[in-house]
MARKE-137225 format. One record per residue: x, y, z of N, C-alpha, C in turn; residue in three letters. Coordinates in pm, whole numbers, plus 50000, padded with zeros to 5 digits. Layout:
XYZXYZXYZala
...
This chain:
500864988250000500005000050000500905012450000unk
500325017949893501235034849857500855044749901unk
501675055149953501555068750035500455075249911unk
500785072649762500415081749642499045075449631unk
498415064149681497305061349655495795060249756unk
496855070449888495985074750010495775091049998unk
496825093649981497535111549964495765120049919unk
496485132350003495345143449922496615154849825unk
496005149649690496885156449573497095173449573unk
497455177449573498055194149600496995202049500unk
496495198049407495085206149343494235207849387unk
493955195349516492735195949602493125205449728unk
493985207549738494225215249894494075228449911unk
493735233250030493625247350062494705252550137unk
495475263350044496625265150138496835277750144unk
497835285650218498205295850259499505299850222unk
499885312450167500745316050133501535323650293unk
503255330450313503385332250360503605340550400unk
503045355750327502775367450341501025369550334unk
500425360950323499145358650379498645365650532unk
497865373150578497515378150705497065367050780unk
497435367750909496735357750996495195355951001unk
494535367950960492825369550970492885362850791unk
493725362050697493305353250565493085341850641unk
494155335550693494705323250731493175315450781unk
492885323050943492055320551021490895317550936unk
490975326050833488765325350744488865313150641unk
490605308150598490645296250501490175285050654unk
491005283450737491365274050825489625268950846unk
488885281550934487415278750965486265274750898unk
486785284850782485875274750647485525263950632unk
486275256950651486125241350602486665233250731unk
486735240350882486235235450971487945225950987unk
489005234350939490335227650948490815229351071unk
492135224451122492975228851220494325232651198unk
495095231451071495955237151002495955231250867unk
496695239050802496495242050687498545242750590unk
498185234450473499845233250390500455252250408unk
501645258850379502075267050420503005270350204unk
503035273150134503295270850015503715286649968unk
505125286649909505325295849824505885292749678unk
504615300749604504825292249486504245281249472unk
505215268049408504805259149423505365251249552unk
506685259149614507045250349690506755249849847unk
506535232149876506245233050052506985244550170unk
506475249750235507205256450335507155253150474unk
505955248450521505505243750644504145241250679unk
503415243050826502555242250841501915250450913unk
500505263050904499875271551004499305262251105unk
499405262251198497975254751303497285267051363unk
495755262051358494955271251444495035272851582unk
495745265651659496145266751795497165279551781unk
498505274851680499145287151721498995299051706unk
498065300251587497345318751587496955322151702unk
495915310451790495405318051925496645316851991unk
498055310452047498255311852093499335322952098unk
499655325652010500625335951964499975352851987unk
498785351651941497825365051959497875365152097unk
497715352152213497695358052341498945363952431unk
500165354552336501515359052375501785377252338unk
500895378552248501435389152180500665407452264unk
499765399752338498955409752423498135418052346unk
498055415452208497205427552141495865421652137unk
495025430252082493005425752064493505413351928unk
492345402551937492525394851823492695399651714unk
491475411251677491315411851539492445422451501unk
493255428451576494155437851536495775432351501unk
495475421551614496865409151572496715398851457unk
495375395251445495185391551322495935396651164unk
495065411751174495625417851073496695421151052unk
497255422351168498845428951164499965421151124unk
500185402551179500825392951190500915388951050unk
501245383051029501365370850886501825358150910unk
501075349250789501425335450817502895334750829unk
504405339350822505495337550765505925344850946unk
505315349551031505555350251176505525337151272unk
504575329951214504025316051300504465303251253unk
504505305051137504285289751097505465276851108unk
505125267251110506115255051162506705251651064unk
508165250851054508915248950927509845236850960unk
509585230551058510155223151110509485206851108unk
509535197350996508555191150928509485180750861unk
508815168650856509125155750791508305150350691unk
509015148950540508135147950458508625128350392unk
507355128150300507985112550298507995111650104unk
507875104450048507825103849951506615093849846unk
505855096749748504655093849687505115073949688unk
505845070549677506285057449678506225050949783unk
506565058549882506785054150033505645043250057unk
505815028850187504555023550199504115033150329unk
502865027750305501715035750395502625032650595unk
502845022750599503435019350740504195028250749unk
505385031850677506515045250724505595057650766unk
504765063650701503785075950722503275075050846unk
502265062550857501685057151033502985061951126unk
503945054751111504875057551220505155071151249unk
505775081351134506145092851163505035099351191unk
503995098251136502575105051216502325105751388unk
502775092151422502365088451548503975097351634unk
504675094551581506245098151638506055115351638unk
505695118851552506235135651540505195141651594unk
503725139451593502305142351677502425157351558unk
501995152551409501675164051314500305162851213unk
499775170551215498605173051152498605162551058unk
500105166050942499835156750854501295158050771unk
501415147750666503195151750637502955156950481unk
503945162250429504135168750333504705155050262unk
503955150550099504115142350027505565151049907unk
506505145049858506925149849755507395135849657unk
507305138749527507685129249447508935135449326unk
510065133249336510985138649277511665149149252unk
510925155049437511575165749485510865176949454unk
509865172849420508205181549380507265182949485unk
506685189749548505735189949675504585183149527unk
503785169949639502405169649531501185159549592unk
501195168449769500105166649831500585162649986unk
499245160250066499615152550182499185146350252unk
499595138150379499245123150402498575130850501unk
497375126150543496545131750680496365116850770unk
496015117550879495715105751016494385101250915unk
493435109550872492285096550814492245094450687unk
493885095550634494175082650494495035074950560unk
495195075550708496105064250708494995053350790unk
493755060050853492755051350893491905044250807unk
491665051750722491375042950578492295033550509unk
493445038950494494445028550479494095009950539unk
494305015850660494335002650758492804996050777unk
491885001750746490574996750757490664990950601unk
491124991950528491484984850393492194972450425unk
493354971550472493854967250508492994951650590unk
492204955350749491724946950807490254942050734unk
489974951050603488704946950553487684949550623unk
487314962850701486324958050823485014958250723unk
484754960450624483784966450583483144948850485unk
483894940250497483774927750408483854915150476unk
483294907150441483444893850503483144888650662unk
483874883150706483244877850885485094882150891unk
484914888351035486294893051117486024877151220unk
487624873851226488284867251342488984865551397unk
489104869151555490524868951583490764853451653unk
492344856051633492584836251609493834844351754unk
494044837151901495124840051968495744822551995unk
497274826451909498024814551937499214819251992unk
499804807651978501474806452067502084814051922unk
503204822151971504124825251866505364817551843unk
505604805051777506254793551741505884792151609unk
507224793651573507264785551389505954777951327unk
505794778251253504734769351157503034771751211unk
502764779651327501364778951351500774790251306unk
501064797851179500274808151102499764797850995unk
500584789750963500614781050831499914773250862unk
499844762351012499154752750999497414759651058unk
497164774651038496214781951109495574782750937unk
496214786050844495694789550716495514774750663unk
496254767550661495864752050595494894748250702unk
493854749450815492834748350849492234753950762unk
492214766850707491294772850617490954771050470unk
492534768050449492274762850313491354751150262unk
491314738550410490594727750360489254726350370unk
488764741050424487464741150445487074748350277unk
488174749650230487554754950100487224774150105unk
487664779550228487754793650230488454801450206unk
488424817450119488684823350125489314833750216unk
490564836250279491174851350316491094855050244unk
490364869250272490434879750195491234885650287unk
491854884750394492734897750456493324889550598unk
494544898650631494904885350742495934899050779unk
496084898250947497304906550965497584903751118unk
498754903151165499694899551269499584905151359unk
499394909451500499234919551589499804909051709unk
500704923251780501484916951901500534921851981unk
500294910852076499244919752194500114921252312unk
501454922252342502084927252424501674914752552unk
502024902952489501294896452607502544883352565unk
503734878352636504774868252594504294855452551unk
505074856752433504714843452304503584841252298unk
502904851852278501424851752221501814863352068unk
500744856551968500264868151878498604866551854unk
498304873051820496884881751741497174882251591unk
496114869051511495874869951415494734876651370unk
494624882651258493574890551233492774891451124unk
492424880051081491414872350932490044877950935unk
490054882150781488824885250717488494873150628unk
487364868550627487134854150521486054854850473unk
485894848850334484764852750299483924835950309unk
482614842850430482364822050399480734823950485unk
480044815650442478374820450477478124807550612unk
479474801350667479334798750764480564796550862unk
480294809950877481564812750974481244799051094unk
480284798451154480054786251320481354777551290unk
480664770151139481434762151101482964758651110unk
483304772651038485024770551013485444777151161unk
485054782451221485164783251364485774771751490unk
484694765851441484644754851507486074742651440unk
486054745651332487054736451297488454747551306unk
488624753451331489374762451425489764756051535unk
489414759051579488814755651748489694745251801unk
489124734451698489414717151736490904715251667unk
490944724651589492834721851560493484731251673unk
493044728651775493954732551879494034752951901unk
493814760151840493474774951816492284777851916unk
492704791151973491974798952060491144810251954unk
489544810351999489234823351879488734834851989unk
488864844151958489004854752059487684866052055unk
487084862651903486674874451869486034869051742unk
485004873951716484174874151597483424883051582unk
483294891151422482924898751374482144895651279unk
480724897951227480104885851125479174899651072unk
């Protein structure tokens, strides 16, 4: 899964230049009900406005809002201090630095071109792609983490004649245990459950 095929493309975005007034900034940001907004001169990335720091800067600054508004510019505030990833990148590198850097969202570039950016709900969509929630019967399968019992967990499935449509690994922070995480497509889940079950597998969870 590709950063370029979650991304919001740079034609679609609303952005702010950096001689822009803080009261422009504030009426793009509220508009559309944002919390910051790409930072762009020209064509190229510069950083990021957040609506926190206008208020908080206006209160540092002791003046009336609407007079610090007008007076300030985006190119006083804005965060230039930013990690960008690249249109190729997989979607997992983005999750991480999202979660690591605690940023709105990262600046996409592809060949050294700004050309969009990754936000927290393309990477929740991402991963709900990913676990399929939207398809099939969810199950969680909790086994020992030892060689060969993903394999002999899927050749249960295979001989029932079912489909994975989706399958993914999760440590539950719990020793030599993992969390399997199967989407299947099958009109009797009881069934393959149960023959689950009896090959020795714990099921934790069902989603139907």
């Amino acid at each position: 899964m590709y950063i370029r095929n979650y991304m919001l493309p740079k034609g679609k975005l609303t952005t702010v230049g950096l001689n822009e007034s803080l009261s422009d900034a504030l009426e793009k940001i509220n508009k559309d009900d944002f919390l910051s907004l790409p930072v762009l001169e020209g064509n190229e990335f510069k950083g990021i406005v957040m609506k926190e720091a206008i208020y908080r800067n206006c209160l540092e600054s002791g003046l009336p809002l609407e007079e610090y508004l007008n007076q300030a510019k985006v190119k006083d505030i804005y965060n230039n201090n930013y990690s960008l990833v690249s249109a190729g990148d997989r979607i997992e590198k983005a999750s991480y630095l999202l979660k690591e850097l605690r940023t709105p969202f990262l600046p996409v570039f592809d060949d050294n071109n700004f050309v969009g950016i990754l936000t927290h709900f393309a990477i929740f969509k991402a991963f709900s792609e990913i676990f399929g929630i939207d398809k099939g019967t969810g199950i969680v399968v909790n086994m020992f983490d030892l060689p060969g019992q993903l394999a002999r967990l899927t050749d249960v499935i295979r001989k029932e004649g079912i489909n994975i449509m989706n399958i993914a690994v999760l440590d539950p922070k719990v020793l030599d245990l993992m969390q399997v995480v199967l989407r299947v497509d099958s009109d009797n889940a009881d069934k393959l459950i149960d023959k689950i079950q009896s090959a020795g597998f714990k099921v934790g969870e069902i989603n139907k």
